[in-house]
N, C-alpha and C positions, 0 to 999 in steps of 0.2 A: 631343636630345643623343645623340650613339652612346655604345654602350657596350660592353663588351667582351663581353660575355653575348651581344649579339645579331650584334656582329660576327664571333664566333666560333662563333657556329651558322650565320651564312649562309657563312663559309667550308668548315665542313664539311661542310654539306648541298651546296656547290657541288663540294666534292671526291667527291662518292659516297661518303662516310664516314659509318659509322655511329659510334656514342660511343666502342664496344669497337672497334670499326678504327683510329680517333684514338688511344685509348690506346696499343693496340699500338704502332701505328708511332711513338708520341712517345715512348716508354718511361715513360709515367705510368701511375695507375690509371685505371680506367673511374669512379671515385667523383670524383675530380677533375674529371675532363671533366664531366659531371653537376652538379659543384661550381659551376665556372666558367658554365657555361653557365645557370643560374638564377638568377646573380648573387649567390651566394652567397658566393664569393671573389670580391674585385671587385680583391687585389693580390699579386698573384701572383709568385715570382721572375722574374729577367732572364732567368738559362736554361731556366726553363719557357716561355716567351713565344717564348724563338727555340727551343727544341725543336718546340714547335706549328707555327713556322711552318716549319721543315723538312717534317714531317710533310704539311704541309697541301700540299707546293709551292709557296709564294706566291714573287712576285718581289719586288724591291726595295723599289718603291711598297702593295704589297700588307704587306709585313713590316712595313716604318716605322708604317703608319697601326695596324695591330696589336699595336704596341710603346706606340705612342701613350697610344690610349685604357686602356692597362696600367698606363700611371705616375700616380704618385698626383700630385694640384696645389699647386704653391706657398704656404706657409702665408702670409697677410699680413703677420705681424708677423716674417718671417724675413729681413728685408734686408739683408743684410752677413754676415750671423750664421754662423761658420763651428766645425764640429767639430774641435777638437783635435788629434784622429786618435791620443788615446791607447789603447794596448790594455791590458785590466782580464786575462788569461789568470789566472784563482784568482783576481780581486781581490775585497774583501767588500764595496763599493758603488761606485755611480758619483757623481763630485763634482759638484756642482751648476754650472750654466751663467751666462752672465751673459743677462739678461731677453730674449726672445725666443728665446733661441738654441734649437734646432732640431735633435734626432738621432732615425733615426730606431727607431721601437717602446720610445723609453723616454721620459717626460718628469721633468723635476728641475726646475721655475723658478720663478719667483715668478709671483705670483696676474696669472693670465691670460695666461703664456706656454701655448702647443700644440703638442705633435709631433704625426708623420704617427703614426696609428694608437691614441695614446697620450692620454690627458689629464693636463695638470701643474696643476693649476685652484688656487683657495682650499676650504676645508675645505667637503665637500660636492661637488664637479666629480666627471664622471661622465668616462671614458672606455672604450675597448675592451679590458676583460680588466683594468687595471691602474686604481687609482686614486690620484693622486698629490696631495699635500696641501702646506700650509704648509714652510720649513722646522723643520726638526725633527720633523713627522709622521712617521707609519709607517703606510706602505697594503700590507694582505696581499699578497704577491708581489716587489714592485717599491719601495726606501725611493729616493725622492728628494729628499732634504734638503739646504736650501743648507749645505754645510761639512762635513756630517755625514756617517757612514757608516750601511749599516743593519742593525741585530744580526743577525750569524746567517747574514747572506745571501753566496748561491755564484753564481759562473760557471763551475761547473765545464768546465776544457779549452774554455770559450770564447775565438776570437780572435776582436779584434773588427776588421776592416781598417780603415786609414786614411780616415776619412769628412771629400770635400770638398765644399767651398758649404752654403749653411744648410739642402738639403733630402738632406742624403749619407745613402745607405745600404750598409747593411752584410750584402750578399748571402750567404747561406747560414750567418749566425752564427750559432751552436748555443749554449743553455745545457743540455748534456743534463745529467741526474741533479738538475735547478734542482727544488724544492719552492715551487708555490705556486698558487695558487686563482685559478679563471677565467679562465686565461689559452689562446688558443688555439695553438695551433701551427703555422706556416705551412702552409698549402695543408693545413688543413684546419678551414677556416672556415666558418661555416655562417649562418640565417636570424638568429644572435642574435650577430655578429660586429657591434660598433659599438653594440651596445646593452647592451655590458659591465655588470656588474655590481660595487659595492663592499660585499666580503665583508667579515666582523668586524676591525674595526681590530685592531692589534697582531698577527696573525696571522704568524708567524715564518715565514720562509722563505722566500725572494726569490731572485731568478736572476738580473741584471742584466752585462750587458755594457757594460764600463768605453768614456771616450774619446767620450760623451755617445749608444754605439750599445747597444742593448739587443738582444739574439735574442729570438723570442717563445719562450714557455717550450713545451717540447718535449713537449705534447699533440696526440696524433689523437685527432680524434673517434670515441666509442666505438661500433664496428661489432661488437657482440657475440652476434649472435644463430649459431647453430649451422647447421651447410648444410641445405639444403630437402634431400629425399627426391628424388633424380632419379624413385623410383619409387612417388611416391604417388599414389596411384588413390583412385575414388571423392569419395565426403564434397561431393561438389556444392553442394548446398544450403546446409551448413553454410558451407561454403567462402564461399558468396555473402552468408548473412547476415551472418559479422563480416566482411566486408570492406565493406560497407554498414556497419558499427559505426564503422567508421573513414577512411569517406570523407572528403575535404579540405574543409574550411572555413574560408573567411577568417578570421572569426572565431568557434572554435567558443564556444557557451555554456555547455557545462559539460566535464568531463572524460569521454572515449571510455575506457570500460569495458566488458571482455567476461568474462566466466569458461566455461573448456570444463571439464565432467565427465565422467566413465564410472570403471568398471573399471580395475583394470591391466594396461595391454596391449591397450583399446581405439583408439589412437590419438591422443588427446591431443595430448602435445606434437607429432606431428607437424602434426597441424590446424593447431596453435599456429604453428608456426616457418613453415610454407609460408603460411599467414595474415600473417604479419609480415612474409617477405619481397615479399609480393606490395603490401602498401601501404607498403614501409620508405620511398618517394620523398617519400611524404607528411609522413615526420617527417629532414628534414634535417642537427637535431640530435643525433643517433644512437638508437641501439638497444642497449639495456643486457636482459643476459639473466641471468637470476639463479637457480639450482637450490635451490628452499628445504628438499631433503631430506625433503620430511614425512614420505615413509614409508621410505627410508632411498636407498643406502646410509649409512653415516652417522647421525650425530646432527642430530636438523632445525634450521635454522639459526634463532637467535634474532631477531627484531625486531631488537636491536641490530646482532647481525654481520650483520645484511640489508642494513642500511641503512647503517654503515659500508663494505660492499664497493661498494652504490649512489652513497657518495657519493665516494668514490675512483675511481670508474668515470669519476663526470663532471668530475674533477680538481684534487679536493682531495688529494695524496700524503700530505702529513706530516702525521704522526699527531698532532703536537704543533698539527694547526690541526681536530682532528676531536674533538665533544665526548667524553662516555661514557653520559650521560642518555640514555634514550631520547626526551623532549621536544626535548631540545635539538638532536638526531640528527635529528627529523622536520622542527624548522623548519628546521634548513641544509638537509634533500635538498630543502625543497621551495621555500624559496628559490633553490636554484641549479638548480629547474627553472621558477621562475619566468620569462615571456616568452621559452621556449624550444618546441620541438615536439620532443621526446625519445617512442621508443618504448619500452617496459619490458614483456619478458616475467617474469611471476613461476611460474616452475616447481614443479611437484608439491609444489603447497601442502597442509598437514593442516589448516587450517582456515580460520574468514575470521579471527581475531583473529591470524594469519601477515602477513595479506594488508593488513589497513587498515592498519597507521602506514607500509605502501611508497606509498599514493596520492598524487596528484599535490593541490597545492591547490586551483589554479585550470586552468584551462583552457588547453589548446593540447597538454598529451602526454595520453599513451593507456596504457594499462593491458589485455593480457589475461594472466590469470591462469587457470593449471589445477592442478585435483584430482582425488584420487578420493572425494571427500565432495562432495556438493553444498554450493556456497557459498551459500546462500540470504539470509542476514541481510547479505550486504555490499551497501548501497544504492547505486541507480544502475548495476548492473550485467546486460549480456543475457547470459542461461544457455545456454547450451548444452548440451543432456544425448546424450554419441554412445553408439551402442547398436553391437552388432558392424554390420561390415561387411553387404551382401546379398549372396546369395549371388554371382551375377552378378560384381560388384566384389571378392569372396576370388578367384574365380579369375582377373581380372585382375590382382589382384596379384600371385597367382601364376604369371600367364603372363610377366608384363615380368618374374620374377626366375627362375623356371625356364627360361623359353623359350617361348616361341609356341605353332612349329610343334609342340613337346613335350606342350604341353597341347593343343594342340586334337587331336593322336592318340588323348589318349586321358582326350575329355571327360568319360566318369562318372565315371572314379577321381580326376580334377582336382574334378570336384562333390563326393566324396567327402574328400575333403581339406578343402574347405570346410565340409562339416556336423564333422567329426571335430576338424579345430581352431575349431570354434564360431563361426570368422568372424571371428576374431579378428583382430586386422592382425599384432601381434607372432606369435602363432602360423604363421598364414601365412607371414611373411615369412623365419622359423625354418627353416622345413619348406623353405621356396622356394629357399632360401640352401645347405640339404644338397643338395637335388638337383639345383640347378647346379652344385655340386661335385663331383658322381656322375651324369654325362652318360650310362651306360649304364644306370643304372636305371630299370627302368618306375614308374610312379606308382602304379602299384597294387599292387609291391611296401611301398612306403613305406605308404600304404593299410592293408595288412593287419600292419605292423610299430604303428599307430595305433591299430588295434583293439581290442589287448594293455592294456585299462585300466589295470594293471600297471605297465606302462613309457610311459604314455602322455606324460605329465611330462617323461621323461628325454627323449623324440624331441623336448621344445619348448626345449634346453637345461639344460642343470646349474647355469650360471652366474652372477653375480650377475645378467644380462642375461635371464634364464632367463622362462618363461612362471611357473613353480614360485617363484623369486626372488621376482617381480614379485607374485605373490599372499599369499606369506609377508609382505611388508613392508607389508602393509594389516594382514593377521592380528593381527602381532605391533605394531604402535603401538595396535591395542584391549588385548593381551595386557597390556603396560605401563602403561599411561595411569592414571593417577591416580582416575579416574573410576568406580565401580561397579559401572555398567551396560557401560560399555565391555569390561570384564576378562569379565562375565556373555556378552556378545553373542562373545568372543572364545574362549570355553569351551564354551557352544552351538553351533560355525560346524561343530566333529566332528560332530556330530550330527545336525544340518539336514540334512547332506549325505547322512545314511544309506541314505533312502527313497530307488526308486525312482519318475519319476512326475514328471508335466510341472510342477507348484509346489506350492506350498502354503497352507491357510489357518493364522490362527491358532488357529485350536482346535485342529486337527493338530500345530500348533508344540507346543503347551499339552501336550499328550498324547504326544509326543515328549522334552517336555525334561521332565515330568514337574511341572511348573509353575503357576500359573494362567495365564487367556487373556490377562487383563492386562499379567500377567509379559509372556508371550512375544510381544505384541503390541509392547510397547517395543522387545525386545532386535531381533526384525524390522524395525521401522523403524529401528533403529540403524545394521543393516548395512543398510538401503538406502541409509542416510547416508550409508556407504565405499564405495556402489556395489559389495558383496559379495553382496547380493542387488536384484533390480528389482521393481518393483512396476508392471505395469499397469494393473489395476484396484484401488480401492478392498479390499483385506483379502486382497489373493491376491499369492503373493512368488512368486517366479522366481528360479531361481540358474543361472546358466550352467554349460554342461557341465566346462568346464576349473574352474571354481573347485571341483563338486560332483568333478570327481577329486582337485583337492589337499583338499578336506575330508574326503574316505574316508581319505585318506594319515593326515593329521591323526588321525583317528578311530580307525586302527589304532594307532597312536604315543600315542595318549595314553591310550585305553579298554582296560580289558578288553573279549575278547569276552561275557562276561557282560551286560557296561554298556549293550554295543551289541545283546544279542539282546535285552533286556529293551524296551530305548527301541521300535524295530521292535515286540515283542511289543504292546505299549500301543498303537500305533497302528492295528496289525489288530484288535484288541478294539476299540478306539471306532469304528472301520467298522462291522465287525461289529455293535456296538448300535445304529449308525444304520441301518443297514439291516433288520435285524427292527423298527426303529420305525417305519420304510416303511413294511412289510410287514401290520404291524398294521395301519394307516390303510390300504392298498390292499384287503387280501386278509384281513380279521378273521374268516374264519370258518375264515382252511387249517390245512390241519393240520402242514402244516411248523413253524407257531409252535409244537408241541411240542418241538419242537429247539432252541429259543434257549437258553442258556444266560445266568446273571444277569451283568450288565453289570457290569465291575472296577470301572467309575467313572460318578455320574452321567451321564446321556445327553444330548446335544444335543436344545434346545425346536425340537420340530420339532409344529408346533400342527395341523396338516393338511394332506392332502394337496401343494396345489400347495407350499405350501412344501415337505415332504420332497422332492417331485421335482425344485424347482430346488434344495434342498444337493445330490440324487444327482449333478444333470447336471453341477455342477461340482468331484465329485469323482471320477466316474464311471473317467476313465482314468489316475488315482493309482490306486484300487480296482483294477483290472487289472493295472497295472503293478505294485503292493507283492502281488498274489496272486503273481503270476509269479517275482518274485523270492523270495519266501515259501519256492515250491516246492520250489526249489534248497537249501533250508536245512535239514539234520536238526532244527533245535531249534525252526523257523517252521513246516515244513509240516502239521503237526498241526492248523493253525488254517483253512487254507484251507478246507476241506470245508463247514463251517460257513459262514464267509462267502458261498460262494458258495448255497447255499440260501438264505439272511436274503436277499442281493441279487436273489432270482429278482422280488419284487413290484415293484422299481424296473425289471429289466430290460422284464417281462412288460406293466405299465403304457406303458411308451415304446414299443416294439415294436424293444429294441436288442437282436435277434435272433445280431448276429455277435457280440457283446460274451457274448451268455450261453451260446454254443456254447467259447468261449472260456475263461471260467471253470470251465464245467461241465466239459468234460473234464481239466482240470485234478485237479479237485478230484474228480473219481471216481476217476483213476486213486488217487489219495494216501490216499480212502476206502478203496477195497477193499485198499489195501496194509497200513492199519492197523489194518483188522479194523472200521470204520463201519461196518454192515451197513445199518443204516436209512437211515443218511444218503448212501451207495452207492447205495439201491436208488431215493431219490427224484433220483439227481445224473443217474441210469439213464433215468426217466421222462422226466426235464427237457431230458433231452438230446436227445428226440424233437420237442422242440417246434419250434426253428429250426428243422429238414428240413421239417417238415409246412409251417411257413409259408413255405418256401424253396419248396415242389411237390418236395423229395427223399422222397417218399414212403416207396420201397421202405427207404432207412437209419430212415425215422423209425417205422416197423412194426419192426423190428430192436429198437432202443433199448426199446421198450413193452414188446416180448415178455420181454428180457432183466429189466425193471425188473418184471414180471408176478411170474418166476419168484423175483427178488428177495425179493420181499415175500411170496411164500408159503412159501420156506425160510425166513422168520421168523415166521412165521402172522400180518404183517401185514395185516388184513383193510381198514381204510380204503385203504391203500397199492394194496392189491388192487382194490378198488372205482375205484379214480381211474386205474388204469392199465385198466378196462373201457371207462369212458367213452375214454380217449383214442384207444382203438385202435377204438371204432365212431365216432370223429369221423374217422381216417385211412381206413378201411377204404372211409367213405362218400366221401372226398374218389378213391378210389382205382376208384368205381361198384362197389366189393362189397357191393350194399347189405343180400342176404341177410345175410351176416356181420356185417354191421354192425351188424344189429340183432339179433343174436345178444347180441354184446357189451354191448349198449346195454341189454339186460333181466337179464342176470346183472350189471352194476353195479347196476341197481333192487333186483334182489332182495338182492344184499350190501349196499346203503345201506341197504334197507328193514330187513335186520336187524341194524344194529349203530347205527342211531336217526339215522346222519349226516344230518342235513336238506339239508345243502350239498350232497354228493355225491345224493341225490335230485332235489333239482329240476334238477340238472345231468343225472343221467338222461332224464328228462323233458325234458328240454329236446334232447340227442339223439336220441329216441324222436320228438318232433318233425319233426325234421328230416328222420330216415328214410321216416316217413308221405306229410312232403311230395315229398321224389322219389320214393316210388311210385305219388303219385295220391292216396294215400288222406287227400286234404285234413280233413275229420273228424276223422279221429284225430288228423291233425295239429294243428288248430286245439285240441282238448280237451286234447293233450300240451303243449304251447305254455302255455297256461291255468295248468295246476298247477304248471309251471316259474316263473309269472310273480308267481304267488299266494305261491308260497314263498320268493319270492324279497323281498316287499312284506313278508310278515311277519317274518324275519330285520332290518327294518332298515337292511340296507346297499343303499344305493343306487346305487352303483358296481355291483352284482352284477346289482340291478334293470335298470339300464343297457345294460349287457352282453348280459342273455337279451331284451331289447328288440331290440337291434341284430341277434342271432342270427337272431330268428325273423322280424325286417323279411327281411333279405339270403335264407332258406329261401322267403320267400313271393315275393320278387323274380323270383330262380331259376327260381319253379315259375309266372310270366307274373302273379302278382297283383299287380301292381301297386300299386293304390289301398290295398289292406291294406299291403303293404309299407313304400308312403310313411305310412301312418300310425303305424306302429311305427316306424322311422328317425326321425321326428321328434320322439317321445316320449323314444327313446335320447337323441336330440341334445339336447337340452332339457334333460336330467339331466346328460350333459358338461358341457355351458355352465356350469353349477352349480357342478360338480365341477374346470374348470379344467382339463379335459383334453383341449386341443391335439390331440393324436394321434389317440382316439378320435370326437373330432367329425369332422377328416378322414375319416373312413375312412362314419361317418353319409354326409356330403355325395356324397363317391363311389356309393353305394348311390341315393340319391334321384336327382340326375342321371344313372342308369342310368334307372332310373325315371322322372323325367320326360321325358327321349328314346324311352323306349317309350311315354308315351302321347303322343306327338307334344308337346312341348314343348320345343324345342331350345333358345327363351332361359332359361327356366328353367334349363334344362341345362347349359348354358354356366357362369350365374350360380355356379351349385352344385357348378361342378367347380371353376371358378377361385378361388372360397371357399377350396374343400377343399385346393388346391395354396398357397393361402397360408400356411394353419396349417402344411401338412406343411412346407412350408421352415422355417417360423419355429423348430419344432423340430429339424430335420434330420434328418425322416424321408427318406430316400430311396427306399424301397422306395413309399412310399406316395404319392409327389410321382410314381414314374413311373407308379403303377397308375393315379393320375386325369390322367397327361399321352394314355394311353393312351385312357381314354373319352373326353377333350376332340378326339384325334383324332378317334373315331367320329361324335361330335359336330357338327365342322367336316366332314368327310367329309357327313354326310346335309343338311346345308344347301348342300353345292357347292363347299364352298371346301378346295379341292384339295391345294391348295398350302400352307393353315392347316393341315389335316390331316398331311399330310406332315412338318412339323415337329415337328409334336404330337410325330407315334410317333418322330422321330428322337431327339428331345431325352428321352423319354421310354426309348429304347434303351440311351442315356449313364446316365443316373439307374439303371437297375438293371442295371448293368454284372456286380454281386456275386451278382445274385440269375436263375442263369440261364434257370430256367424262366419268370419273368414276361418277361425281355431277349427270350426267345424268342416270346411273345406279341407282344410289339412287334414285331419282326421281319417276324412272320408280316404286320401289318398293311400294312407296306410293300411287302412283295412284293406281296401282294392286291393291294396297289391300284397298282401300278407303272402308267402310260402306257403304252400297246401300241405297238410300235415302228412 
């Protein structure tokens, strides 16, 4: 059987017409043509019918047969049966017909007459939009009673024309301002046109057109979703899984439910709305879009007014047929989404108890709903959690809204923009929006206008629409909320922000808000709730840069500066205690631990070793960053000096060389300004250490002399002792070996007289060293001995460890091999113990020197490739290229040229930072270049 769906797509695909071409040229919508064509409207007016076929060009025979399959078919029982041809213009109902008769879009008759569109049935009969009963019923919309009028009801400015024959219609009759339920509106018909629905009897309010001709009531169906983003970029993936949430199925089995969360000002709604429009085909019977206020502007909309506006959307007007219960509210929306495929976007929802009494009951519509809370307890729902933009995807947004060619002139300050507005999209899109409007400004103006923490806020707008707005109205629904912990988490959020430093744990929280762990472990998962902070691992928060600027804003606004030096103060003190508890488990014999001062507040169970080292690694560049910002502060800087001593055991243990250069100068300079004299003179010493291990020899002779002179303007004599040893460890690395062993016996004779055991066999153990680059292996091996001895009787086996690995790498050096490898193994053995990653690497590198000198290349291999696993796993780099370095040697003396050559390449990269070893590398490649 043709139909007009299929007849009206081979006409247009034979015209070269696209849906939007159609339109055009017939003066309809593109929704229409879409309508028609999937049979969705199957009866359309007379002059849409010949407008199309203007449009299309058809000719005579062409039009007719198009006209044809348009009109609707003769009802059976309509034979004679003729309308009236009265017109009802204001009447309050239409009068009943005699049986059969026939007008069309309304029916009035007795049990078992039918019009075109309409059902007039007995109590119970089903028809499209209206349901018509007995006389004297009353069916919501449409009263058609024999004799009877129906309360209430309008045609408002309805004419109805003169309808002839039993099947007359009444082209373009309007009831507009008509109130009443489920009725559709011409030419905008959809998948659930014919499968009407009968809403609550007695429902007032009817629209009916007198003279036996009804207008359909003057509903479109609701297209309410908001314009897609010409320029949304990114979100790919996201993009693809909810639209896979709501792919088309015949018959779905349960309700398609999504939820998108983030931040505000991650993108959301737009996700949302380019998501909806890109599957709207899917749901025919419209798209309803609903802003539920949760975090404002505005008060958030109750369950009630939600679902009154939802169900006014889908066309119930009068208020006198919409309940005020909320029970009674959820079963009409979801009755009159029953057997329909309606989309519903539910907007910047604050929670799920917002969000559940809007769901659908049964199957066939779709639900996606966004927040900035995770929705997690609303069942049957896929999450979405967006994180900012990548970088990559900020500056295309930025390019499509500043300009291309604009950005790619002048790609760092475009990158630059993307780290500064955090990747934000709204940020982005803020920033992109001014400097299209300021064509002669460079980006790297705007850039350095960014930098200004200050005003960073104001460059993302002022306005309700503001980057600043958009974070307040998370802030401030914890500030309000009825809740406890909410108003707590909203009174914290100044403060969080305080610290500098890539996140936080809760102990740091704890010690910040001045609270217990527990406390502030709640109030942190609170705001991970509102997406105010992230969490990606397990006990560690993240707060994005734009929030942690409106939280300073916050924090000046609400705090004293007292409030906020204090918070900061407590948090450099609980560093500071964990770190001298390091220090104590590392390094129990130094003498720096005379510097600790007593901890404000119980310390972190930090039980050994490997444990302190992994709290340090993950708080290591908070620790750096709250020093640094420390510095800046008259009423912080006082603290730093200290810190960074306590941290020298976590530094010295890992071998984070730049990280302790970093501190230390810090904190000497602040030392010596406020008169530290001791703790100046060891920041003095410590600061030689990096260069030595760096090959900056000549600065790290500098640093010792100065820390020398330090410690004997205060007649510190240990102080003095440990800066001898260090400078016959430089002196030697330097081949002044005379000198060196100068230094090496007047640290002996100051340990020896002031009883220090530690600083003794550390002599000795120097003393070692130097014997062995002169030759004079004897002595060497007897100094070796006493260092080894006193080191076994102290106890600490980290220290045992240590002068092991020394005097292996001394005996190495000096071509002994086989004693070497036996001392590297005995270190390595005590690592393994001890859980120290780092210094086993550095064992393994020693031994694979060693067993490639005594011809052992797989061993070699074995032992370097070991060694480079540890060092990644910690992220040594300096030490991943020292054994990328010998694995070249390695491959080099077995022939493999080419393995070699990567070795030292890739070993060149790895100590980029550290130029004397990069230079080693170097060397090896040139050495061994192919001769041209």
């Amino acid at each position: 059987m043709e139909t007009l769906a299929g007849l009206l797509r081979e006409y247009r695909v034979a015209a070269g017409l696209t849906q939007a071409g159609l339109a055009e040229k017939a003066g309809l919508s593109e929704q229409a043509i879409s309508l028609l064509e999937r049979g969705t409207r199957r009866r359309p007016r007379v002059d849409t019918i010949e407008a199309l076929g203007v449009a299309l060009g058809l000719n005579a025979e062409q039009a007719e047969r198009l006209m044809n399959v348009a009109k609707p078919p003769r009802a059976a029982g309509a034979k004679g049966a003729q309308a009236t041809g009265a017109a009802a213009s204001g009447a309050a109902g239409a009068r009943s017909t005699r049986a059969g008769a026939e007008a069309s879009g309304v029916a009035g008759t007795r049990a078992g007459a039918k019009a075109s569109g309409v059902a007039g049935t007995r109590a119970g009969a089903r028809g499209s939009g209206v349901a018509g009963t007995r006389a004297g019923s009353r069916a919501s919309g449409v009263a058609g009673a024999t004799g009877m009028q129906s309360s209430g009801a309008q045609a408002s400015s309805a004419q109805a024309s003169e309808a002839k024959g039993s099947s007359a219609q009444a082209s373009g009759v309007q009831a507009s301002g008509a109130k009443g339920s489920g009725v559709r509106a011409s030419g905008a018909e959809g998948p659930g046109a014919g499968r009407a629905e009968a809403v609550a009897a007695g429902a007032p309010g009817a629209a009916v057109a007198a003279g036996g001709v009804a207008a359909e009531v003057g509903r479109v169906l609701p297209r309410q979703l908001p314009p897609t983003l010409s320029d949304f970029a990114g979100r790919a993936s996201e993009v693809a899984e909810l639209v896979k949430v709501f792919e088309v199925a015949q018959r779905p089995e349960k309700v398609q439910l999504a939820a998108v969360t983030g931040m505000g000002g991650v993108g959301k709604t737009a996700l949302a709305v380019h998501v909806a429009h890109l599957v709207g085909d899917s749901f025919p019977d419209g798209q309803l879009y609903l802003d539920l206020r949760g975090y404002g502007p505005g008060t958030p909309l109750s369950p009630v007014d939600a679902l009154s506006q939802l169900i006014r959307s889908l066309g119930l007007d009068d208020d006198r047929g919409v309940p005020s219960g909320i029970n009674e509210l959820a079963g009409l929306y979801r009755s009159r989404l029953a057997g329909q495929r309606v989309l519903i976007l539910l907007d910047n929802a604050n929670s799920a108890g917002q969000v559940l009494p809007l769901l659908p009951g049964v199957p066939g519509s779709a639900v996606i709903a966004t927040s900035r809370r995770a929705l997690t307890t609303l069942p049957g729902f896929r999450h979405i959690a967006l994180a900012p933009l990548s970088e990559a995807d900020s500056v295309e947004l930025l390019a499509t809204i500043a300009g291309r060619q604009r950005v790619t002139a002048e790609d760092a300050a475009a990158r630059s923009i993307a780290r500064l507005t955090g990747r934000l999209p709204l940020a982005v899109r803020l920033i992109g929006a001014r400097l299209a409007a300021r064509p002669s400004w460079p980006i790297e103006h705007m850039v350095r206008q960014l930098k200004d923490e200050h005003r960073r806020l104001d460059e993302f707008g002022t306005g309700e629409s503001g980057v600043r707005a958009n974070i307040a109205g998370t802030a401030e629904f914890l500030a309000n909320s009825n809740q406890a912990l909410d108003r707590k988490a909203a009174a914290a959020l100044g403060l969080l922000g305080l610290p500098d430093g890539s996140d936080l744990s809760a102990l740091t929280a704890s010690h910040l808000l001045d609270i217990s762990e527990n406390d502030a472990e709640q109030i942190l998962e609170r705001l991970v709730d509102l997406n105010l902070l992230s969490s990606g691992v397990p006990g560690r928060y993240r707060m994005h840069d734009l929030i942690r600027t409106y939280a300073r804003e916050r924090a000046t606004q609400t705090l004293s500066e007292g409030a906020r030096t204090d918070a900061l103060t407590r948090v450099l003190q609980h560093y500071t205690a964990v770190a001298w508890r390091s220090q104590q488990l590392t390094h129990p014999d130094s003498r720096r631990l005379e510097l600790a001062s007593p901890p404000a507040r119980p310390v972190a169970v930090l039980p050994d070793v490997p444990t302190a080292m992994t709290f340090l690694d993950h708080e290591r560049a908070n620790i750096l960053a709250l020093a640094r910002q420390a510095s800046a502060s008259a009423e912080l800087r006082g603290l730093v000096p200290e810190l960074a001593i306590a941290f020298f055991g976590y530094v010295e243990v890992r071998s984070r060389w730049i990280e302790m250069r970093a501190i230390d100068r810090i904190a000497r300079d602040i030392a010596g300004d406020l008169g530290y004299e001791r703790l100046a003179a060891w920041l003095e010493h410590d600061l030689a250490i990096p260069d030595a291990e760096g090959g900056d020899l000549e600065p790290s002779l500098d640093h010792l002399r100065a820390g020398l002179r330090m410690f004997q303007a205060i007649a510190d004599l240990p102080g003095q002792a440990r800066c001898c040893t260090s400078l016959s460890y430089v002196l030697e690395l330097m081949g002044r070996l005379d000198e060196a062993l100068e230094w090496a016996e007047e640290a002996l004779a100051l340990s020896l007289r002031i009883g220090d055991q530690t600083v003794v066999g550390i002599s000795h153990l120097a003393l070692g060293r130097l014997h062995s680059r002169r030759g004079e292996y004897e002595l060497a091996r007897e100094s070796f001995d006493l260092s080894l001895v006193l080191a076994e009787k102290s106890g600490n086996p980290r220290s045992l460890a240590k002068r092991l690995q020394i005097a292996g790498q001394a005996y190495m050096e000096a071509g002994h091999h086989l004693a070497a490898m036996e001392m590297e193994r005995k270190s390595f053995d005590i690592f393994a113990q001890l859980e120290d990653g780092n210094a086993q690497a550095e064992c393994l590198q020693h031994l694979a020197t060693s067993s490639l000198a005594l011809g052992d290349p797989v061993a070699a291999a074995e032992q370097a490739e070991a060694g480079l696993r540890l060092a990644h796993a910690i992220g040594n780099q300096q030490r991943e290229g020292l054994l990328l370095i010998e694995l070249g040697r390695i491959r080099a003396a077995t022939g493999d040229s080419v393995a070699a050559e990567t070795a030292w390449r890739q070993a060149a990269t790895a100590l980029h930072d550290f130029p004397h070893d990069e230079a080693v590398a170097q060397a090896f490649l040139t050495e061994h270049q192919p001769e041209s």
